[in-house]
N, C-alpha and C positions, 0 to 999 in steps of 0.2 A: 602431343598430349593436350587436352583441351580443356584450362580450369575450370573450374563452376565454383564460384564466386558465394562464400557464406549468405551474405545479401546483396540485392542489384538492389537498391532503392530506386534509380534511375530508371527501369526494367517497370517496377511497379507501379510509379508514377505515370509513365508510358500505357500503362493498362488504364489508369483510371483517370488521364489527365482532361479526357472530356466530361466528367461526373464532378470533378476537383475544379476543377479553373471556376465555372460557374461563383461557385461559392466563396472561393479564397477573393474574388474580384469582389462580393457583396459583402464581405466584410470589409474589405481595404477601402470600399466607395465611402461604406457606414462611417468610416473612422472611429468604431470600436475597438481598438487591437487588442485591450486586458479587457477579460470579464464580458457582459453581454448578453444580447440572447441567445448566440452561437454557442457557450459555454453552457451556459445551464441548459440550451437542449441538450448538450453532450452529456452534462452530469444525470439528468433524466434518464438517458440513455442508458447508461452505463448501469446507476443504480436499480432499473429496473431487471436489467439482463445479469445481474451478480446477484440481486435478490434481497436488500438493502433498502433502507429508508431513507438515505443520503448518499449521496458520490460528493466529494467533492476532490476538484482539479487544484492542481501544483505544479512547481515548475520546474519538479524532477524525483526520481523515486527515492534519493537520499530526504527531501523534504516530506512526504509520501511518509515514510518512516518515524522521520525524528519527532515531524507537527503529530503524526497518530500517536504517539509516547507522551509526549508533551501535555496533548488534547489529553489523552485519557490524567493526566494528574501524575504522572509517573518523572522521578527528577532526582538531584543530587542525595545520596545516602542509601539509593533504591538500587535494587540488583534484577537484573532482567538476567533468565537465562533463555538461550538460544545456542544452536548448534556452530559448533565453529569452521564449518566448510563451504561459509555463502561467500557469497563477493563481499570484499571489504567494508559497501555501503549500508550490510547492516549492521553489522558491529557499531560503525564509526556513527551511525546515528542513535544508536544507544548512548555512546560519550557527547557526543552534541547534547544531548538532551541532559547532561548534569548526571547520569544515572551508571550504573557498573556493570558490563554483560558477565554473566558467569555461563562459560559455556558446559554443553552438555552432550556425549558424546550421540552417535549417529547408527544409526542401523545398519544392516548390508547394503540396504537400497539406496541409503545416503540419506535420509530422512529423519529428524530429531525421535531418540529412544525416548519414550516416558518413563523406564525405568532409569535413565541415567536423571529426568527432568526431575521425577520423585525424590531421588539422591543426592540431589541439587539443591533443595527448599532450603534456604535460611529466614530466621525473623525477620530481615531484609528482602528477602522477596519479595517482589509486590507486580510483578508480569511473568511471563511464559511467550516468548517470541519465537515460534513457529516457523522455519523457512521452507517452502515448498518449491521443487528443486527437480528441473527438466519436465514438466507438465503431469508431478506427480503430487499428491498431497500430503500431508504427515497424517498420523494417526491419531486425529482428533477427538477421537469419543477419551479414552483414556487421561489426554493431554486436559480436555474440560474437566476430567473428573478433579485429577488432581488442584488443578483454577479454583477449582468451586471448594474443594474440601480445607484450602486455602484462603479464598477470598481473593485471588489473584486474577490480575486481567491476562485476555488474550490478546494479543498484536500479532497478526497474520503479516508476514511479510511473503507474498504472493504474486513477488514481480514475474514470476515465471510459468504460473499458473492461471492462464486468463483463461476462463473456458470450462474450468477442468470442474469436474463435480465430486463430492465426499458424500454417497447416499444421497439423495434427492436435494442435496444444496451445493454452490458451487465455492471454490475457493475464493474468501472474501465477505462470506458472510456466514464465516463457521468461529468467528472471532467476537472481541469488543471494538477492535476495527482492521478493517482490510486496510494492508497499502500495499501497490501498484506504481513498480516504473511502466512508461510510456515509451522509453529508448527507444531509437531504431533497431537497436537488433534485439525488442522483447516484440511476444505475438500479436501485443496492438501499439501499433506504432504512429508515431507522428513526424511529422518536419520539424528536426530538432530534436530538443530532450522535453519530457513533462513524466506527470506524475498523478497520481489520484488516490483518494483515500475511500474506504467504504465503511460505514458505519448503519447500526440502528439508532445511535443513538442521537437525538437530537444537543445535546449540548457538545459534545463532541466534536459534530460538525460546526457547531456556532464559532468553536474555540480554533475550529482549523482556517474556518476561513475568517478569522480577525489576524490568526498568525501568515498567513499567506499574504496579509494585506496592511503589514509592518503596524497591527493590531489597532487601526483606525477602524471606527463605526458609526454608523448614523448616530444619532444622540437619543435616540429613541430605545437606543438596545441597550441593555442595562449587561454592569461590567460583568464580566465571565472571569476574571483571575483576580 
């Protein structure tokens, strides 16, 4: 019997090792290894194919998560509900961030109910975490209504969803901000772990990438928290 292997990373490097070396060697020359021009082509990239006014890169999708919670103002006393059958990275960055996931039960399909999410509002509420789950998406129009007739933000947690589209937008920017593992075995993957966040909003990203960057800034940029 003849395995096939969940992923050959090895396999795929091998496809694209003459398109890849190029580059990994111009950065290693550059001695940029954080941050650069190489990254912010990437976030360009990223943000313009998700449909977003910012991407910003991290350095794995539990950060991706917890910095988006964080950036949007969300923290200890706050209750985020989300569905309880993701991988443990989202929950666990909801507690990272100070804050209490209350979950909410799940569809047939496996996809957060907005009727359990409706059921779920308390005067603590102050998010609606979204997991969209084997390249499917939740049912967002519903899930915004409730946000909106709330006041509550959206956190897309969309590590699994690269690509995928809800009506003429893709997952990532059907939120107040997208977040994105990078992992090797998610659909865009890297050497190593990373992570990215997708937003419209501008302070948001200001806030994600001061916490990416143990919250140093030029002096010029005036404080965000």
């Amino acid at each position: 019997m003849r395995r096939i292997p969940y992923v050959n990373p090895g396999a795929q490097f091998a496809e694209e090792r003459d398109e890849l070396m190029p580059r990994i060697e111009a950065v290693l020359m550059g001695g940029m290894h954080i941050g650069g021009a190489e990254v912010e082509a990437l976030e360009s990239e990223i943000a313009a194919y998700v449909g977003t006014a910012h991407a910003v890169t991290v350095n794995s999708g539990l950060d991706a998560i917890a910095f988006g919670i964080k950036a949007a103002g969300i923290g200890p006393g706050d209750e985020v509900i989300t569905p309880p059958n993701s991988f443990v990275a989202s929950t666990a960055a909801v507690v990272h961030a100070g804050a209490t996931p209350v979950f909410a039960d799940v569809r047939t399909d496996g996809l957060l109910d907005p009727d359990a999410v409706a059921a779920a509002v308390t005067p603590r509420t102050v998010a609606i975490m979204p997991v969209h789950l084997w390249g499917g998406v939740c049912d967002m129009d519903p899930l915004w209504t409730i946000a909106e007739r709330h006041g509550l933000a959206v956190i897309e947690d969309a590590a699994q969803a690269m690509g995928t589209r809800h009506g003429n937008r893709r997952a990532g920017a059907l939120g107040t901000a997208g977040c994105f593992s990078a992992h090797p075995l998610k659909i865009f993957n890297p050497v190593g772990d990373a992570g990215f966040v997708t937003t419209n909003s501008e302070e948001i990203a200001a806030r994600i990438r001061l916490l990416r960057n143990s919250s140093l800034r030029p002096r010029s940029l005036p404080k965000l928290f």
